[in-house]
C-alpha positions in Angstrom: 21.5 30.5 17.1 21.4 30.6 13.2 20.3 27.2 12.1 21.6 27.0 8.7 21.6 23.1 7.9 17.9 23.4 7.5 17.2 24.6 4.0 14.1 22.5 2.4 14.6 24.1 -1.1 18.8 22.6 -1.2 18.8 19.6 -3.0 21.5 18.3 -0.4 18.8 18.8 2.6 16.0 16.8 0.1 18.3 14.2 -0.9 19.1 13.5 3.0 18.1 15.5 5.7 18.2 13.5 8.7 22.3 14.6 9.3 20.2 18.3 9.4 17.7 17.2 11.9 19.9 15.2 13.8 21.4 18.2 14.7 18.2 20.7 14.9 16.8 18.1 17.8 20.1 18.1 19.5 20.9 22.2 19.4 17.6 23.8 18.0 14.3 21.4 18.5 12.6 24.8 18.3 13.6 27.7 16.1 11.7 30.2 13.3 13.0 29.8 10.0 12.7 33.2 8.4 12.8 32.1 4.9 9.7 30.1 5.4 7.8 32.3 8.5 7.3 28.8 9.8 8.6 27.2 13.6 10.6 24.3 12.7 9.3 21.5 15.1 11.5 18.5 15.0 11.7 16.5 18.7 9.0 13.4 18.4 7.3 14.5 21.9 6.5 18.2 20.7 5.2 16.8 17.0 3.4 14.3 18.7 1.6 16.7 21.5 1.3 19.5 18.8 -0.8 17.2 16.4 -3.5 16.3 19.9 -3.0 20.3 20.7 -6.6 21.7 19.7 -4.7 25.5 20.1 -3.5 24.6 16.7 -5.7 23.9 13.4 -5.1 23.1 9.9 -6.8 26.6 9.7 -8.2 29.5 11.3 -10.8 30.5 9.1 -13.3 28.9 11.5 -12.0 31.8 14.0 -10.7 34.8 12.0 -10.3 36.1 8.7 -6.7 36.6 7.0 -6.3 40.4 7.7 -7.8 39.7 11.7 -5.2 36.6 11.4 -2.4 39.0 10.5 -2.2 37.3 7.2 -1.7 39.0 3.7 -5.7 38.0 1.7 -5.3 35.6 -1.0 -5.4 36.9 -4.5 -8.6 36.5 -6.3 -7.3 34.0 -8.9 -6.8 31.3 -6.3 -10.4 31.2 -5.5 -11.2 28.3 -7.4 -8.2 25.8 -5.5 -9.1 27.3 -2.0 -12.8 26.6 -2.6 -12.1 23.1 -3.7 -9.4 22.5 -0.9 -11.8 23.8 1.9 -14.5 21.3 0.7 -12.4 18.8 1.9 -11.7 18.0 5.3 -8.3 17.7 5.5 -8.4 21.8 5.8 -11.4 22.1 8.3 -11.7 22.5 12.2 -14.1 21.0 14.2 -17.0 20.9 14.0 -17.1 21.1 10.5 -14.1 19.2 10.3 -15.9 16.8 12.7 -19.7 16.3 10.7 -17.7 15.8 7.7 -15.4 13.4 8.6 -18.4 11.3 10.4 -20.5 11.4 7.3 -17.3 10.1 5.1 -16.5 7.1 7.9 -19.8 6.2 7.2 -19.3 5.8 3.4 -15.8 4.9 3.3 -15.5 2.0 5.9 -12.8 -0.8 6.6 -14.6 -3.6 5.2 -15.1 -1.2 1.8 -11.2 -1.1 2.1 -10.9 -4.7 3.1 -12.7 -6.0 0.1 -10.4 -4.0 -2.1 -7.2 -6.1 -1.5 -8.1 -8.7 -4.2 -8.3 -5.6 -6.9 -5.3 -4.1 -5.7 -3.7 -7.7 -5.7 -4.8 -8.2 -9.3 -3.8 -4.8 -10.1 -0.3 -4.8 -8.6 0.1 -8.5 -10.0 -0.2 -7.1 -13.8 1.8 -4.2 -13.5 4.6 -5.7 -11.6 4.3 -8.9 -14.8 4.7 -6.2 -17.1 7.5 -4.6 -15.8 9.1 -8.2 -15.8 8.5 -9.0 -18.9 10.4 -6.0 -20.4 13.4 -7.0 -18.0 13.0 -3.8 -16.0 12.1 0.2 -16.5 11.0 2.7 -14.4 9.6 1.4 -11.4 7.3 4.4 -10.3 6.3 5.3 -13.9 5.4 1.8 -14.7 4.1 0.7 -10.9 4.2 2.9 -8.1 2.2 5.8 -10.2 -0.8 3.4 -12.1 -1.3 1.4 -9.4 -2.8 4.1 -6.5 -4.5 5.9 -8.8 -6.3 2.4 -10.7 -7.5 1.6 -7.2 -8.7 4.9 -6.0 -10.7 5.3 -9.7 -12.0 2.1 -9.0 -13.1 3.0 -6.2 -14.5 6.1 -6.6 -16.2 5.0 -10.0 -14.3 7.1 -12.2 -14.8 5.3 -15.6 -11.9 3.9 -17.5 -11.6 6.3 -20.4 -11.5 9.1 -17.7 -8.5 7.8 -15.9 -6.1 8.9 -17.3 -7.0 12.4 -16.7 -6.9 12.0 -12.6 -2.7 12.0 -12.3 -2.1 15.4 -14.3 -4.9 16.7 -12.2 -3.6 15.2 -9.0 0.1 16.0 -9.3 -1.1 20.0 -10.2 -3.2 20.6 -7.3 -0.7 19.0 -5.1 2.1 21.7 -6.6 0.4 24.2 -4.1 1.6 22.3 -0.2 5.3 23.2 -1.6 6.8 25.7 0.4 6.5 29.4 -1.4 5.2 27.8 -5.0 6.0 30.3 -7.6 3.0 32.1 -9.3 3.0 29.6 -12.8 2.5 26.6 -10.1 -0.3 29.0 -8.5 -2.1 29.5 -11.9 -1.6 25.2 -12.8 -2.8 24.2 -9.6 -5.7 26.6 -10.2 -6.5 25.5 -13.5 -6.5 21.8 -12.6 -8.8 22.7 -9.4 -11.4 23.8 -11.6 -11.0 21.3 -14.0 -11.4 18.6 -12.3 -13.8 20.5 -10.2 -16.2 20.6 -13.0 -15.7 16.7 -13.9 -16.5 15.7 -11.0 -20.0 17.4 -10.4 -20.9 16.0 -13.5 -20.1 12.5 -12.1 -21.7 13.5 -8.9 -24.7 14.3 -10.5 -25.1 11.4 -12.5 -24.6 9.2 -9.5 -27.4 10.6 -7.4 -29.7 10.1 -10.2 -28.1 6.3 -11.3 -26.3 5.3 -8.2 -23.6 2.6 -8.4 -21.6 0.4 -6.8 -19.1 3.0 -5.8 -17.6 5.2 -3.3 -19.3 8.2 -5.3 -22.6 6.9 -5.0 -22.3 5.6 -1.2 -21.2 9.6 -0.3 -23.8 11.1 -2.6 -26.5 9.4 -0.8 -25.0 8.4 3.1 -27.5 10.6 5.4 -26.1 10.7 8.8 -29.2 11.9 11.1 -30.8 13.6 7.8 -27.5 15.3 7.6 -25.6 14.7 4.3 -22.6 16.0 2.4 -23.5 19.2 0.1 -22.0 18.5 -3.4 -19.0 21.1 -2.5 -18.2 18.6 -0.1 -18.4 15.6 -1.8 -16.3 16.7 -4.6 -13.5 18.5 -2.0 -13.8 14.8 -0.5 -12.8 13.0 -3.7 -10.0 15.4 -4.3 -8.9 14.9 -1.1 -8.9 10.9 -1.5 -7.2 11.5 -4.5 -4.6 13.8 -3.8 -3.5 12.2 0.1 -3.9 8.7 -1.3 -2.0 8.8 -4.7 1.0 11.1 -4.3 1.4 9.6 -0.9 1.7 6.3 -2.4 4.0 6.5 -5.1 6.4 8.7 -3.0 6.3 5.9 -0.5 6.6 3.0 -2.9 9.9 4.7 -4.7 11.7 5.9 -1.4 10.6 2.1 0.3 12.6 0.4 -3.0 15.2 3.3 -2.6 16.1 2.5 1.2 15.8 -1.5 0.4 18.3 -1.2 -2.3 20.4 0.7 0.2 20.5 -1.7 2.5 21.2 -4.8 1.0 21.2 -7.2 3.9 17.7 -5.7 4.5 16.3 -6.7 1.0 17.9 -10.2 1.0 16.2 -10.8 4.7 12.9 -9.2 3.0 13.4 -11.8 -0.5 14.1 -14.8 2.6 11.2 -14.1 4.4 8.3 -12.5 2.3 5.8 -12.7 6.4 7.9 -9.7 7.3 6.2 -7.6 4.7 3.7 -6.2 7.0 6.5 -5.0 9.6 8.4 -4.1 6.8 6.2 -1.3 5.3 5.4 0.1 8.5 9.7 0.4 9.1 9.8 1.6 5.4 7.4 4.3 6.2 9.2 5.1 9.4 12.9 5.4 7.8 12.5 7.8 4.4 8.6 9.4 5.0 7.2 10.3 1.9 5.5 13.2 3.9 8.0 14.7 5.9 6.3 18.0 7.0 3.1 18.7 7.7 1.9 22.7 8.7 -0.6 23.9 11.7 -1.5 27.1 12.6 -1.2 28.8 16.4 -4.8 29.5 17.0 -4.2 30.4 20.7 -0.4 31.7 22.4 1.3 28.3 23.5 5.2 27.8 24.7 7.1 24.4 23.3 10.2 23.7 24.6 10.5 26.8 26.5 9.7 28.5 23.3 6.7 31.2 23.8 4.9 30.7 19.8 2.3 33.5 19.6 -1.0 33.2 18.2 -1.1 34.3 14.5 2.8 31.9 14.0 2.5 28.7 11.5 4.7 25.7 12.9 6.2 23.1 10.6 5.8 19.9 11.9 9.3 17.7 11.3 7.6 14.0 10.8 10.6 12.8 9.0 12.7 14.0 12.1 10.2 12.9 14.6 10.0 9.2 12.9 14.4 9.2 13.9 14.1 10.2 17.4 16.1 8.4 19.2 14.0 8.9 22.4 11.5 7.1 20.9 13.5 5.0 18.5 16.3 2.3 19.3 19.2 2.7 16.7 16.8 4.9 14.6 19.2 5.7 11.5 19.3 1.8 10.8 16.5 0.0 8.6 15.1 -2.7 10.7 12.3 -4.2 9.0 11.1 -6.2 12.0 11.3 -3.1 14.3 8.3 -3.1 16.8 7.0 -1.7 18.3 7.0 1.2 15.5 5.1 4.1 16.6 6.4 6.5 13.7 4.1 9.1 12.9 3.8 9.2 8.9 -0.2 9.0 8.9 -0.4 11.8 11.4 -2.2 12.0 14.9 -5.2 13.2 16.3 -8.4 14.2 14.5 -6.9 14.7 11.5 -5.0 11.3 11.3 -5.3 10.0 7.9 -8.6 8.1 6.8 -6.6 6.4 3.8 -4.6 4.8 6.2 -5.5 1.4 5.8 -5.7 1.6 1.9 -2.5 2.7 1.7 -0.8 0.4 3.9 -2.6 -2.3 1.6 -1.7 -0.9 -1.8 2.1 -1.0 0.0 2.0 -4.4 0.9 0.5 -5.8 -1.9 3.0 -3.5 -4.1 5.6 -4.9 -2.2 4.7 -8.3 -2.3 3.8 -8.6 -6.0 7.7 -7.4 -6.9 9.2 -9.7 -4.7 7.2 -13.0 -5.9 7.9 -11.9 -9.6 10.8 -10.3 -9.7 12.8 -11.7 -6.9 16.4 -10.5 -7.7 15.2 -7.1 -8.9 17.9 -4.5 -9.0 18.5 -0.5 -9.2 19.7 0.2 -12.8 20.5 3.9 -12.3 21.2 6.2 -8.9 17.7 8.1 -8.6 17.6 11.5 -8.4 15.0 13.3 -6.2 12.1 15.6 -7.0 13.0 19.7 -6.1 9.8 19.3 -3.6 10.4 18.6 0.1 6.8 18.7 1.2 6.0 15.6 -0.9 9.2 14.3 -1.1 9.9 11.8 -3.7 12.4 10.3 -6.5 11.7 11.3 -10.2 12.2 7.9 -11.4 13.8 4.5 -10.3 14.8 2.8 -12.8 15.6 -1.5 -12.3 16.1 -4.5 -14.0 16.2 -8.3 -13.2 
């Protein structure tokens, strides 16, 4: 059959899509899309065994070259993105993927994130005061955006001045996961690549020669069985934490306040009860995923649902449409934000489940919890409209007032 509700470049299908994959796990839970080349994936059990499915990578350079692949070669003027993005290992396969991501746990640890909840408190305290004190404004502009990427400078050891250049960069690069970006988003995300490319080995540089109390120093110098990261990799690491951690964020932040203000009785039982923050950004994630596709490609022949996918194929993973399975979740259209268990799928599975995890989840609560002490009776000023991207799926303001 011809699925035609699924269209990720409609704004319809952006602004709402789970009537579209309602239907696509009901009738079609496996189907190519020819507009994309991709296999749409959308039944929880086949996302969830395709993530643990080593026949499928995040890519198979490690195995094959484009033209073995059956893939068109990339142009030459992309060679400065695809160099920075393959430093990072968020587009490795073991064991690459694997030395990399050792050496980075070993540097970027729980109790490193741990320790950062009073600066993200102090952080999300001011901006949420400020916001206040003007009697409202743009919610993502004015919270949701500074705050991931304050933290993630801070951490890093980006210095103040310099700050302000990391969301332009960030927002650039991260133009590229769309599906099909036109050739002037190519030629941005390019440009910012190698811009912040070059900044960084600077920074690098002047860490491993005057080390500081920083994620940047702790990478540069971690040795891991005299192994260590190579200065590529360090710098495809930072972009990565960058990247996944900011964009991620604010998404989240404005489609968490979108759903809350949406369902009312949800946001009064939230402003009554501030303990069921915790439960409440898990459910928050679950319910509007700020990250509702993610891509893998066939490395070996597999069959899904009946469905023989031949080596060479991309799949598109359906997290959004996994995360309202109602095999998996009771009721799963309605936002219950003491729902557990919650087994939603928004940080990914398997090897390549999200390292930020935890900081996220922190910046979320304490986000969260900062605009409900402050601004208690907050309120949506204007509807939102949302961003033409569906890969990183997000409002382009939310405006409020108290």
């Amino acid at each position: 059959m011809t699925v035609m509700a699924y269209d990720p470049w409609a704004p319809e299908f952006v602004a709402n899509p789970y009537p579209a994959f309602e239907r696509l796990r009901e009738e079609s839970p496996v189907f190519y899309h020819e507009p994309t080349r991709q296999w749409v994936i959308s039944r929880y059990a086949d996302v969830d065994a395709l993530l643990r499915d080593r026949r499928l990578g995040r890519t198979y350079l490690h195995i094959a070259s484009h033209e073995e692949f059956g893939q068109e070669p990339e142009a030459d003027f992309l060679k400065p993105f695809w160099d920075l993005i393959r430093a990072g290992m968020l587009d490795m396969e073991p064991p690459t993927h694997t030395r990399l991501r050792r050496l980075v746990s070993k540097a970027f640890t729980s109790r490193m994130v741990e320790d950062l909840r009073p600066t993200i408190r102090r952080l999300a305290g001011e901006l949420v005061a400020a916001l206040a004190d003007k009697g409202g404004g743009d919610l993502l502009a004015e919270v949701a955006e500074p705050l991931p990427v304050n933290v993630i400078a801070e951490m890093l050891g980006v210095p103040v001045e310099d700050r302000h250049l990391l969301r332009p960069w960030s927002a650039d690069i991260c133009g590229m996961y769309e599906l099909n970006p036109p050739e002037d988003v190519q030629h941005t995300a390019v440009r910012a690549a190698a811009e912040f490319s070059d900044y960084l080995r600077d920074l690098i540089r002047n860490r491993r020669t005057e080390p500081r109390d920083d994620l940047i120093s702790a990478l540069a110098h971690v040795v891991d069985d005299g192994d260590r990261l190579t200065e590529d990799e360090l710098i495809g690491t930072c972009v990565l934490l960058l990247n996944a951690g900011h964009e991620a964020t604010v998404n989240s932040t404005g489609n968490g306040w979108w759903s809350l203000f949406r369902n009312p009785g949800e946001l009064d039982r939230l402003r009554a009860d501030p303990s069921l923050v915790p439960t409440a950004v898990e459910e928050l994630l679950r319910y509007d995923t700020s990250s509702p596709m993610f891509e893998r490609w066939v490395l070996e022949d597999i069959t899904i649902g009946g469905v023989d996918i031949p080596r060479g194929s991309e799949v598109a993973l359906q997290f959004a449409s996994a995360n309202r399975d109602p095999e998996v979740f009771a009721d799963p259209d309605r936002l219950d934000l003491s729902r557990t268990p919650n087994p939603h799928i928004t940080f990914g599975l398997g090897i390549h489940y999200c390292l930020g995890a935890p900081l996220g989840r922190i910046e979320l609560a304490e986000s969260y919890g900062a605009l409900l002490r402050r601004v208690p009776d907050l309120r949506l000023s204007a509807e939102p409209k949302w961003k033409p991207g569906f890969v990183l799926r997000g409002l382009q303001a939310l405006y409020v007032e108290s």
